[in-house]
C-alpha positions as CSV (number, residue, x, y, z in Angstrom):
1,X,0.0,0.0,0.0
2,X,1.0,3.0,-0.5
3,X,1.6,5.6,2.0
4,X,-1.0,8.2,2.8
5,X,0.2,11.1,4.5
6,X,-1.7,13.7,6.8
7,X,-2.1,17.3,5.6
8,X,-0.2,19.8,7.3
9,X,2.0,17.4,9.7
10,X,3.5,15.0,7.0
11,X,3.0,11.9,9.0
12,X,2.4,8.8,7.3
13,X,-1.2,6.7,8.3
14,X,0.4,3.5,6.7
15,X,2.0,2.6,10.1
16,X,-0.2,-0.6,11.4
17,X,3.1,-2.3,13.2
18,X,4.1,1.1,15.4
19,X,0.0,1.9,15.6
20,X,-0.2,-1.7,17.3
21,X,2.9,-1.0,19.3
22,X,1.6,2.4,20.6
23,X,-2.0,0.7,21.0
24,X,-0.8,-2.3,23.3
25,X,2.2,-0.9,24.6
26,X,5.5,-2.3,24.1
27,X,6.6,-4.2,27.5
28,X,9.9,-2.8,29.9
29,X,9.1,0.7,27.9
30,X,7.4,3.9,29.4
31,X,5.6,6.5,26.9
32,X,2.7,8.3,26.8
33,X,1.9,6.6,23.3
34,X,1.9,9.9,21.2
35,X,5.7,10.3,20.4
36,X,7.1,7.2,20.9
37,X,6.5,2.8,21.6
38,X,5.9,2.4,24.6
39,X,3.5,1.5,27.9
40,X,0.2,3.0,26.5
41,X,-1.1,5.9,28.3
42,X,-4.5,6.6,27.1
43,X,-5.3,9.5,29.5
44,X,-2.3,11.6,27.8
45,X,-3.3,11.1,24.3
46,X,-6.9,12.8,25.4
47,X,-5.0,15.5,26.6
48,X,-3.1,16.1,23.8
49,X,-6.1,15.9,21.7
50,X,-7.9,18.4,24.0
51,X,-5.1,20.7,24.4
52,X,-3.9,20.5,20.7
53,X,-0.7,19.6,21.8
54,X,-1.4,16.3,19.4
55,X,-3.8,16.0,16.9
56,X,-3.2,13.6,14.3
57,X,-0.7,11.5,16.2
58,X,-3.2,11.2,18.9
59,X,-5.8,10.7,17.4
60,X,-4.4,8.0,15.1
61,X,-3.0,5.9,18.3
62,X,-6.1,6.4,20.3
63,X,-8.5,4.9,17.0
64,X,-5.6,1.8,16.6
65,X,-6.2,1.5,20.9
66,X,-10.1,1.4,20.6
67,X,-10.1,-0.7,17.6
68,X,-7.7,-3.2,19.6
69,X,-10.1,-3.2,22.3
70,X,-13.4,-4.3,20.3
71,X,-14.7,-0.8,20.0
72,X,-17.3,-0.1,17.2
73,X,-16.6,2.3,14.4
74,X,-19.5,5.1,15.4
75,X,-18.4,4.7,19.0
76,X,-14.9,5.5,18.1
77,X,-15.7,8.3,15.7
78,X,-18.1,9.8,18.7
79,X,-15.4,9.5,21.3
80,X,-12.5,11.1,18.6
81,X,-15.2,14.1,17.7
82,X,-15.9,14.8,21.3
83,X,-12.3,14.8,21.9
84,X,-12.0,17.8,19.0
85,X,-15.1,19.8,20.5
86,X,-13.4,19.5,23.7
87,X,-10.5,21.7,22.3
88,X,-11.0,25.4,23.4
89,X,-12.9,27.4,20.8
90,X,-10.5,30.0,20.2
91,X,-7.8,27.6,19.9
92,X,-9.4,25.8,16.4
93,X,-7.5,27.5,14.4
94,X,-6.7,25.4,10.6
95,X,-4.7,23.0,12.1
96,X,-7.5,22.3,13.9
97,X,-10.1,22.2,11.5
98,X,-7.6,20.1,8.9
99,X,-7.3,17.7,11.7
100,X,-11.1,16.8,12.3
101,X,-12.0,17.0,8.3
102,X,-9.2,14.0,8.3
103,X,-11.2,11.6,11.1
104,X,-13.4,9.7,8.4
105,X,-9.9,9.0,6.8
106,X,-8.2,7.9,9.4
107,X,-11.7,5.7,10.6
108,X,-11.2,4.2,7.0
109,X,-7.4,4.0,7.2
110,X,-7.5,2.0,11.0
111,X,-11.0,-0.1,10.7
112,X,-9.9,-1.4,7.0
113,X,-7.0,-2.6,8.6
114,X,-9.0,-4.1,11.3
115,X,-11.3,-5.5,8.6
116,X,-8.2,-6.8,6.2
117,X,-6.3,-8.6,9.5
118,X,-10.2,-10.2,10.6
119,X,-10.6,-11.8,6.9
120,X,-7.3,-12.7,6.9
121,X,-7.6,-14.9,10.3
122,X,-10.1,-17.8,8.7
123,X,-7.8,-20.9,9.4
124,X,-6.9,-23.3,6.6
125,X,-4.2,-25.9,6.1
126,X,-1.8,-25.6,4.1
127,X,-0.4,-29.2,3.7
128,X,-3.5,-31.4,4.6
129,X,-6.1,-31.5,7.4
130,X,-3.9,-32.6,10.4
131,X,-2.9,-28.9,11.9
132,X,0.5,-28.4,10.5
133,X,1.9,-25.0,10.8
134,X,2.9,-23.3,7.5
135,X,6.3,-24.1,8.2
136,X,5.7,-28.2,8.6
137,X,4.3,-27.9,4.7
138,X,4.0,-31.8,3.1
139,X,5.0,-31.6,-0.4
140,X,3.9,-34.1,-1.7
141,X,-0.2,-33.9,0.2
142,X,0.1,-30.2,-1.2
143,X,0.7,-31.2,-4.7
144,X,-2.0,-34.1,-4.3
145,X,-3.9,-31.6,-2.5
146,X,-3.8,-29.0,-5.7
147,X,-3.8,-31.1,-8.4
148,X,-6.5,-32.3,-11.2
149,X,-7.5,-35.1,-9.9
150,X,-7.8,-34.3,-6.6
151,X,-10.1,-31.8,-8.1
152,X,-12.2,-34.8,-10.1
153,X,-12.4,-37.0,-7.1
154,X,-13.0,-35.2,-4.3
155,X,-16.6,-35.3,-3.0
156,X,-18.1,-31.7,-2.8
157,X,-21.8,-31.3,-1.4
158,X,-24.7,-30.4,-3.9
159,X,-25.8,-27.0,-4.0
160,X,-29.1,-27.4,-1.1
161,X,-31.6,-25.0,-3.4
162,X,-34.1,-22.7,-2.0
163,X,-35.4,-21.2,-5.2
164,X,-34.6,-22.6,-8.5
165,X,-31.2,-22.2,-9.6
166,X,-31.1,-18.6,-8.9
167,X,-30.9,-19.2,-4.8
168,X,-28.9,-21.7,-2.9
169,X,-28.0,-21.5,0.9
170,X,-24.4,-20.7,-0.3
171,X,-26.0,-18.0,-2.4
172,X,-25.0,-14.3,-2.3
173,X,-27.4,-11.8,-4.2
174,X,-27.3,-8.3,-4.8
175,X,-30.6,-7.4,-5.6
176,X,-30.9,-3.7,-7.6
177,X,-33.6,-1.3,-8.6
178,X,-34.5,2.5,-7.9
179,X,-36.5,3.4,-5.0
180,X,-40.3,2.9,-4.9
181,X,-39.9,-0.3,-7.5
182,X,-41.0,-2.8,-5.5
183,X,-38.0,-4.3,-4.4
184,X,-39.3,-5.0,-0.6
185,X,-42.2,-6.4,-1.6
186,X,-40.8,-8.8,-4.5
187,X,-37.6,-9.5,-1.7
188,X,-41.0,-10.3,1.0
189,X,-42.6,-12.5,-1.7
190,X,-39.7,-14.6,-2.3
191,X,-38.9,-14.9,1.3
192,X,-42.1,-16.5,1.7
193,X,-41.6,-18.9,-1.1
194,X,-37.8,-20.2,0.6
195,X,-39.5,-20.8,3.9
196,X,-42.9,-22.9,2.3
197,X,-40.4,-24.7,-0.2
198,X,-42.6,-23.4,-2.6
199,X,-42.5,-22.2,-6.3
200,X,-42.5,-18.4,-6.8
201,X,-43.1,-17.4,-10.5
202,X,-40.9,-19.4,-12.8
203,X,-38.4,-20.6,-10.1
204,X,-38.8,-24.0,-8.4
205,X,-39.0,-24.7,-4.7
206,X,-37.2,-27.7,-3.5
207,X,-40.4,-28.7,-1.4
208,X,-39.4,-28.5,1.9
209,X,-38.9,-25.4,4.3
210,X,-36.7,-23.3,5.6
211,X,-36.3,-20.5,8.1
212,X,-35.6,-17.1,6.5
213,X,-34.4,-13.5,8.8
214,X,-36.1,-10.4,6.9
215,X,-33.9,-7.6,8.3
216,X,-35.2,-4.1,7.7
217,X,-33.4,-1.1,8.3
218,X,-35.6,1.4,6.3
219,X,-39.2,1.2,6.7
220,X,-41.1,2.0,9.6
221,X,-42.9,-0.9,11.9
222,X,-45.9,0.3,10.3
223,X,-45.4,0.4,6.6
224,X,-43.2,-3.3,7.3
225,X,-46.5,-4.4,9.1
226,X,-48.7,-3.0,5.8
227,X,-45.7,-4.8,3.7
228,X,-46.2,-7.9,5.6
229,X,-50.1,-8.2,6.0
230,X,-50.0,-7.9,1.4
231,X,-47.5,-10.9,1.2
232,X,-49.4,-13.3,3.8
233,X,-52.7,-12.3,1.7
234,X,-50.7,-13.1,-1.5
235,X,-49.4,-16.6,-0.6
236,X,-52.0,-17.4,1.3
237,X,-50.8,-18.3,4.4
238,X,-48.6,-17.4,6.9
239,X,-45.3,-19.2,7.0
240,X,-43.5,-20.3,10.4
241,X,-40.2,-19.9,9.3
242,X,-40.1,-16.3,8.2
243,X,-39.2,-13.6,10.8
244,X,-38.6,-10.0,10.4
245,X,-36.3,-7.8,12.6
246,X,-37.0,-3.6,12.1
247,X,-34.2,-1.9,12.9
248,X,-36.6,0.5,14.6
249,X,-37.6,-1.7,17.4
250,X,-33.9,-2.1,18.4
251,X,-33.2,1.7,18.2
252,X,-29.4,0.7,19.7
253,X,-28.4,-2.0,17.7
254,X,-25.7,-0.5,16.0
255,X,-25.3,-0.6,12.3
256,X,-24.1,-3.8,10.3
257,X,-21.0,-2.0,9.6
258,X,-20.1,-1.6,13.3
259,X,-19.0,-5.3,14.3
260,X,-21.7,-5.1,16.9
261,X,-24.2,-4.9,14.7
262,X,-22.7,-7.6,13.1
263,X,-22.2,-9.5,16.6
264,X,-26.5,-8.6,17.2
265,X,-27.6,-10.5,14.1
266,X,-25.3,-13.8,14.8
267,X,-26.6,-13.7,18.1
268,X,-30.6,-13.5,16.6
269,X,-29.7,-16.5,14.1
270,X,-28.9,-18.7,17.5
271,X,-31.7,-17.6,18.9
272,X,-33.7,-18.6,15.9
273,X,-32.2,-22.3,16.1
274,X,-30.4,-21.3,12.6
275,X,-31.6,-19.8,9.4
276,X,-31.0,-20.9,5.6
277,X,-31.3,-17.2,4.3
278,X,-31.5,-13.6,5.4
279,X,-32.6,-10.6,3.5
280,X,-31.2,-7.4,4.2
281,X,-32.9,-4.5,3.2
282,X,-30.9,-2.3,2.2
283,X,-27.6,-1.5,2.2
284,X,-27.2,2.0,2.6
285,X,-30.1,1.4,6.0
286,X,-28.1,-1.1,7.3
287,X,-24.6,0.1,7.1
288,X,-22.9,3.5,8.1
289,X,-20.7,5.5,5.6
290,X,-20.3,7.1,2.5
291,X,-21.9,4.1,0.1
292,X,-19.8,5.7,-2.7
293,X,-16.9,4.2,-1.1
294,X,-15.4,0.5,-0.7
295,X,-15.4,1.2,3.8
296,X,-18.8,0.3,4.3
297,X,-18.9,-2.9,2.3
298,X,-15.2,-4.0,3.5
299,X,-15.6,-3.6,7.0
300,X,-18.6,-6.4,6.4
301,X,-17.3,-8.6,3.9
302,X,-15.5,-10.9,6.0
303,X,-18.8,-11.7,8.0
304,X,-20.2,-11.8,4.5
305,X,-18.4,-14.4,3.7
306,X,-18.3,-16.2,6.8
307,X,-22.0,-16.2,6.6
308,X,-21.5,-18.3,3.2
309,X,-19.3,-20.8,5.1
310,X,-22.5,-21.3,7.4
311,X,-24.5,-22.1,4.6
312,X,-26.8,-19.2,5.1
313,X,-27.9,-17.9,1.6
314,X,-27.8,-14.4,1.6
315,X,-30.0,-11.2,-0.4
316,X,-29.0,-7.9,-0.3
317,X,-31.4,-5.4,-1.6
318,X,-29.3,-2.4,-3.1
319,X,-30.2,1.2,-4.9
320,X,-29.3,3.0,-8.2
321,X,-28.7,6.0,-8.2
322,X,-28.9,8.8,-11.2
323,X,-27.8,6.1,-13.2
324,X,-31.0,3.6,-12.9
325,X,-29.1,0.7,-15.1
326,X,-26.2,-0.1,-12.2
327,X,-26.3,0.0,-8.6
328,X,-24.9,3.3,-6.4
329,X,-21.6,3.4,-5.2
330,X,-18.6,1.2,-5.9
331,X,-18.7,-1.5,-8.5
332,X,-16.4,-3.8,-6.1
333,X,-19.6,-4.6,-3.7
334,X,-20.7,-6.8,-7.0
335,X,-17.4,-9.0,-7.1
336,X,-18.3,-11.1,-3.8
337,X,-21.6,-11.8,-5.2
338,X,-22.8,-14.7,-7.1
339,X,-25.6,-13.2,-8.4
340,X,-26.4,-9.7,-9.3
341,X,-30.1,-9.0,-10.2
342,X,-31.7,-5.3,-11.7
343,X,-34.9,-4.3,-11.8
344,X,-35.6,-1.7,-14.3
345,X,-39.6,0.3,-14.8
346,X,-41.7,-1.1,-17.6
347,X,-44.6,0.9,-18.3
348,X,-47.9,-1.7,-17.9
349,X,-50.5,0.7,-16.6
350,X,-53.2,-2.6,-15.2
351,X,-50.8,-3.8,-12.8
352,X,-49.9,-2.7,-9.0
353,X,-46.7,-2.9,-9.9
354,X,-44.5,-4.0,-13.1
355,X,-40.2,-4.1,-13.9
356,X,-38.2,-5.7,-15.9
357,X,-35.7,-8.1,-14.2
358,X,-32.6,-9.1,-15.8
359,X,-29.2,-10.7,-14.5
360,X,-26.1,-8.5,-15.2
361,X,-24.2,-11.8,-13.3
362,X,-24.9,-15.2,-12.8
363,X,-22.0,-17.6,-11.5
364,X,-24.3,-20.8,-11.9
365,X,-25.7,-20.3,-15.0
366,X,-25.4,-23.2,-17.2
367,X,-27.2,-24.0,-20.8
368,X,-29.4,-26.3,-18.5
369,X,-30.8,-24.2,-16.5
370,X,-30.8,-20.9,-18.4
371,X,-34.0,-20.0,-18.0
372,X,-33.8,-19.2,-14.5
373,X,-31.4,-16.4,-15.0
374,X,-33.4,-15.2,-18.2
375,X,-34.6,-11.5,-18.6
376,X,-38.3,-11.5,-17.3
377,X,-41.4,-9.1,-17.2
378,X,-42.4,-9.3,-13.7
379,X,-46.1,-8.0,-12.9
380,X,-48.1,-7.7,-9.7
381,X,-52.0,-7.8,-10.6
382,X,-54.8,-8.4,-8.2
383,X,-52.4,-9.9,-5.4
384,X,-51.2,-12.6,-8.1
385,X,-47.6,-12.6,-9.2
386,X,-46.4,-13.3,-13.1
387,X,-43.4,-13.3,-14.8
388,X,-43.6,-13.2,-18.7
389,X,-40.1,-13.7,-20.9
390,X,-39.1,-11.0,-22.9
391,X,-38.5,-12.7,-25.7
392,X,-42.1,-14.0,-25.5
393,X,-41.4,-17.6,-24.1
394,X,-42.3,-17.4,-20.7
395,X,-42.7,-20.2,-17.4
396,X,-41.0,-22.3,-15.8
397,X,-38.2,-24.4,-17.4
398,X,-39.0,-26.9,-20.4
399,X,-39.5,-30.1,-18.6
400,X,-36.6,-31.4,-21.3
401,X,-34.4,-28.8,-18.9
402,X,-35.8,-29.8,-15.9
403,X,-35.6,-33.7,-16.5
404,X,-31.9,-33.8,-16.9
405,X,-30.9,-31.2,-14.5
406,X,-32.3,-33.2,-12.0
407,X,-30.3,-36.6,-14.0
408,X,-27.4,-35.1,-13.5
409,X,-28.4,-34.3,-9.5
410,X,-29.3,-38.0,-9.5
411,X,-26.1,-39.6,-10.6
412,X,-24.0,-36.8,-8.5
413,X,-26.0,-38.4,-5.3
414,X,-26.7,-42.0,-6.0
415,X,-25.0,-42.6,-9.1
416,X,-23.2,-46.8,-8.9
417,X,-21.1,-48.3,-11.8
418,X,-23.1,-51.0,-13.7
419,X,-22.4,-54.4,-14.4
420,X,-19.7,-54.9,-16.7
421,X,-21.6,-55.0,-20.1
422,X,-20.7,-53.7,-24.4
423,X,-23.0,-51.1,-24.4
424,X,-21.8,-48.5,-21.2
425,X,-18.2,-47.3,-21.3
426,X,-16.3,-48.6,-18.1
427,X,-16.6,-46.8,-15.0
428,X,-19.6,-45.0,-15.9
429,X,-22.2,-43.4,-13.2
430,X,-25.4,-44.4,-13.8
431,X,-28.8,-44.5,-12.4
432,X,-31.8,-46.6,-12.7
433,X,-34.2,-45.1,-14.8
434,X,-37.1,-45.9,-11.5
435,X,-34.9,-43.5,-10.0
436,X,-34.6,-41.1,-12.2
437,X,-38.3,-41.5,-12.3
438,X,-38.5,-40.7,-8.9
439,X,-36.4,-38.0,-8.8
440,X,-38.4,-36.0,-11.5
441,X,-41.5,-36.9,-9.6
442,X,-39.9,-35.6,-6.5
443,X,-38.5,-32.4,-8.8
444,X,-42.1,-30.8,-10.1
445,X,-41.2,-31.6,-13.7
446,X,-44.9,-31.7,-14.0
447,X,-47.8,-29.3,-12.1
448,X,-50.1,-32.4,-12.1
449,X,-50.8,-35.0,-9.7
450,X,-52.5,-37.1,-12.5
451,X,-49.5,-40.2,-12.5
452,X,-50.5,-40.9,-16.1
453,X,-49.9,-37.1,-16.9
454,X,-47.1,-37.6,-15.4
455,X,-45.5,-40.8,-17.0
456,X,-46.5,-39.0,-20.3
457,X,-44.4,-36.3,-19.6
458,X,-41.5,-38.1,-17.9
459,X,-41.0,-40.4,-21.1
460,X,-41.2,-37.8,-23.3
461,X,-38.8,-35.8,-22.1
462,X,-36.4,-38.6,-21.8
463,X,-36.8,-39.7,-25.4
464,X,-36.1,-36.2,-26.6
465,X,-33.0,-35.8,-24.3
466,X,-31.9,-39.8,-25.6
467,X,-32.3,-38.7,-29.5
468,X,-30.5,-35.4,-28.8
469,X,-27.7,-37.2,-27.4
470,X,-27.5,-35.3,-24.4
471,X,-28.1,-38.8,-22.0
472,X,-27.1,-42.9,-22.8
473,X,-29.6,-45.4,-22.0
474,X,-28.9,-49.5,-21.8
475,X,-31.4,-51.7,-20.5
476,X,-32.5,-50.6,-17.1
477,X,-29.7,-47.9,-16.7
478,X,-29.2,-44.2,-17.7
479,X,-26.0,-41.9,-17.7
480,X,-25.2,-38.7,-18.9
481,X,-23.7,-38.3,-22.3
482,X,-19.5,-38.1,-22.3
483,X,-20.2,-34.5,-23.7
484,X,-22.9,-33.2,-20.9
485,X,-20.2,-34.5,-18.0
C-alpha cells in the first residue's frame, strides 16, 4: 500500500506495526503513546487531543487502541469528535479544522486494517487437514492436494436449493432497482416462497422449508407491518419460518457496519435455532458510511463471507442511483456476489406494480438451467404474481431442462457403476431409470398429480433428451452423455 500522509504534519497513516505497538504498549518501555512505543497511556493522548498539543498523532493511536479493544466504528468516531469539541474554541485555528476533516480517513485507514487482518484470520491448512503450521508444509499432500485429480475425485456437497437455480444456501445476491420499484415487496414474496419450499413465478421450490431473517433497516414498523399483511394475503398463508427484525424496534443495535451490529444479528440466528437465508434491506439502512466508497462494504465482507461458510444464503437489496441501469456506489460490492439481479420500470398501466428483471451476473448459470437467470417481465396484478419472458417464451423451465438437471443431481448423489456390459463405457455413473423416475416426480417436472400425466411427460422428455444425445440409456440404466459430464 502505499503511504497516505496527513495534511499539514506530513505523517504517514500506513504505520499498522508502530500503531499496534503504541495501542498495546511495548513491554519494559514507558511512553505516553503519542511520540514514541511504549506503555500505552490513554489518558495523555486525550489531553493532547484536548489541548492541541497532538492531533493527528493522537488521534491516530487512540483509534488503533479502541479498535484493539473491540470498540465499534460510530463509538470510536463519537469519542475522537468529542475529543475535537473539547479543544477550546478559540484555539481551532486550521490545524485544527484540517485535523477533524481527516477523522473519516483515518476511521477508513484504522478499521480497514482491522477489517483486512479479521478476513485474513479464517484458518486453513496448508499441507493437509492434520494442523500443520505453515512451516511443517507436506509436499507431496500439497501437490496431491492442488492437483486435477484431486479436483475430479474429491466429494463436494450439492448446492441445497431454495429457489430454483437462482438461490442456494451458499448464495450471495445483490438485488438492484430504484426506489419505490417494488424491491421489498418482491424480496418479501420470495422470502415466503424459501421458507414454504414453494415455487415463486418461474423458479422451483425444493419442497421443503426453511427459516428465513427479513432484516429491515428502512421502513417503519408500520409500513413493514402493511408490507407484511399484502405478502401473507398473496401466498395465502402465513409461513412459520419467516421472521422479520425492524431496525426501529432495536433503536441501539448498531449498524451492520459496526461489528456489533454484526455481533447482534449472529446472536438473533442462534436464537432462531439457525436460518437458511437472510434478507437485508438495504444496504445504505443497514450500514454506516459514504456508500460511494469501498469502507462500508469491506468492514462487512469478512462476515459476508463467513455467513456463506455457514450455509446461510444471503439477499442484499441495493439502490441505483442517477444512473437507474447499475447500482450506487462502488462496482467492487458486486465482485463477492454470485448473483447480481436489476430491476428496471416497464410501463404496464393494469398492474400494481411491473419491472423488468434481468441478471447483469450469474456464477451458476449453465445451458441447462438458463432459464432461470433469463430477462423477465415481472407484474403484480390483483395480489397474483407473473413473470412473462421478454423474448415471448415465458414459465417455468421446459421439462426437457428440468428432466436432466435433475439426472445429472441424481447420478452426483446415488450414481453406482453397472455391471460390466458392451454397451456403457467402463466406469460409468449411472442410475436406474425408477430412479430417475422418482427424482423428477420428486423435482415438479410436471404441475399435475394425475401419475398418467405424469408418465406421459416423464417419457417424453427422456426420449427427446436420448435422440439429442445429451443422456445414454442400456437396459435398465441411464447416464449422462460423455459431452454433458
Amino acid at each position: 500500500m502505499s503511504e497516505v500522509s496527513a495534511p499539514g504534519e506530513g505523517t504517514p497513516i500506513d504505520l499498522l506495526d508502530e500503531l499496534d505497538i503504541d495501542a498495546i504498549g511495548k513491554p519494559g518501555a514507558t511512553s505516553n503513546g503519542a511520540n514514541g512505543a511504549g506503555a500505552f497511556d490513554e489518558a495523555a493522548l486525550i489531553e493532547a487531543v484536548r489541548s492541541g498539543a497532538s492531533y493527528h498523532r493522537a488521534a491516530l493511536s487512540l483509534l488503533a487502541h479502541w479498535a484493539h479493544q473491540g470498540s465499534g466504528m460510530l463509538e470510536a468516531e463519537a469519542r475522537l469528535r468529542g475529543l475535537f469539541e473539547d479543544v477550546f474554541p478559540p484555539d481551532r485555528d486550521q490545524r485544527w479544522r484540517d485535523r477533524v476533516a481527516e477523522i473519516p480517513r483515518l476511521l477508513a485507514y484504522v478499521y480497514g486494517k482491522r477489517a483486512d487482518e479479521a478476513d485474513e484470520k479464517v484458518s486453513f491448512a496448508i499441507g493437509g487437514d492434520d494442523g500443520s503450521s505453515d512451516d511443517e508444509i507436506d509436499e507431496d499432500a500439497l501437490r496431491a492436494r492442488l492437483s486435477l485429480d484431486h479436483w475430479v475425485e474429491r466429494e463436494i456437497p450439492l448446492r441445497d436449493r431454495l429457489l430454483g437455480n437462482m438461490l442456494a444456501t451458499t448464495t450471495r445476491m445483490l438485488l438492484v432497482a430504484d426506489t419505490g420499484l417494488g424491491k421489498t415487496n418482491l424480496a418479501l414474496a420470495i422470502a415466503f416462497a424459501v421458507a414454504q419450499g414453494a415455487d415463486f413465478l418461474h423458479w422451483y421450490g425444493p419442497g421443503e422449508p426453511h427459516r428465513v431473517l427479513y432484516v429491515d433497516g428502512e421502513m417503519s414498523v408500520r409500513l413493514m407491518r402493511d408490507r407484511i399483511e399484502d405478502a401473507i394475503r398473496r401466498a395465502g398463508n402465513r409461513p412459520a419460518g419467516v421472521f422479520v427484525l425492524n431496525t426501529e424496534d432495536f433503536p441501539e443495535m448498531p449498524p451492520l457496519s459496526d461489528s456489533l451490529g454484526r455481533l447482534a444479528i449472529d446472536k438473533i440466528i442462534t436464537a432462531l435455532g439457525g436460518v437458511d437465508m437472510i434478507v437485508f434491506d438495504n444496504v445504505q439502512a443497514l450500514l454506516a458510511g459514504d456508500m460511494r466508497e469501498e469502507m462500508p462494504w469491506k468492514t462487512v465482507l469478512g462476515w459476508v463471507k463467513d455467513l456463506t461458510r455457514r450455509k446461510i444464503a444471503q439477499i442484499w437489496i441495493h439502490h441505483t442511483g442517477h444512473d437507474a441501469t447499475r447500482s450506487y456506489g462502488t462496482k467492487t460490492r458486486e465482485w463477492q456476489m454470485d448473483v447480481v439481479a436489476l430491476l428496471e420500470a416497464v410501463d404496464k398501466p393494469e398492474a400494481d406494480l411491473a419491472f423488468a428483471l434481468k441478471f447483469t451476473k450469474a456464477r451458476e448459470r449453465t445451458p441447462g438451467n438458463r432459464d432461470d437467470f433469463e430477462p423477465m417481465i415481472i407484474t403484480l396484478i390483483d395480489d397474483r404474481w407473473a413473470s412473462e419472458a421478454g423474448g415471448g417464451h415465458a414459465g417455468k423451465p421446459r421439462q426437457i431442462d428440468r428432466a436432466f438437471e435433475l439426472l445429472r443431481d441424481a447420478i452426483t448423489r446415488e450414481g453406482t457403476v453397472p455391471p460390466a456390459n458392451d454397451h456403457v463405457p467402463q466406469g460409468t455413473l449411472c442410475i436406474t431409470e425408477g430412479l430417475w423416475r422418482r427424482y423428477c416426480k420428486a423435482g415438479f417436472i410436471l404441475e399435475s398429480d394425475n401419475d398418467a400425466t405424469f408418465r406421459s411427460a416423464f417419457h417424453r422428455a427422456a426420449k427427446q433428451l436420448l435422440e439429442t444425445g445429451q443422456i445414454g440409456k442400456w437396459d435398465l440404466w441411464v447416464s449422462l452423455h460423455v459431452a454433458s459430464l
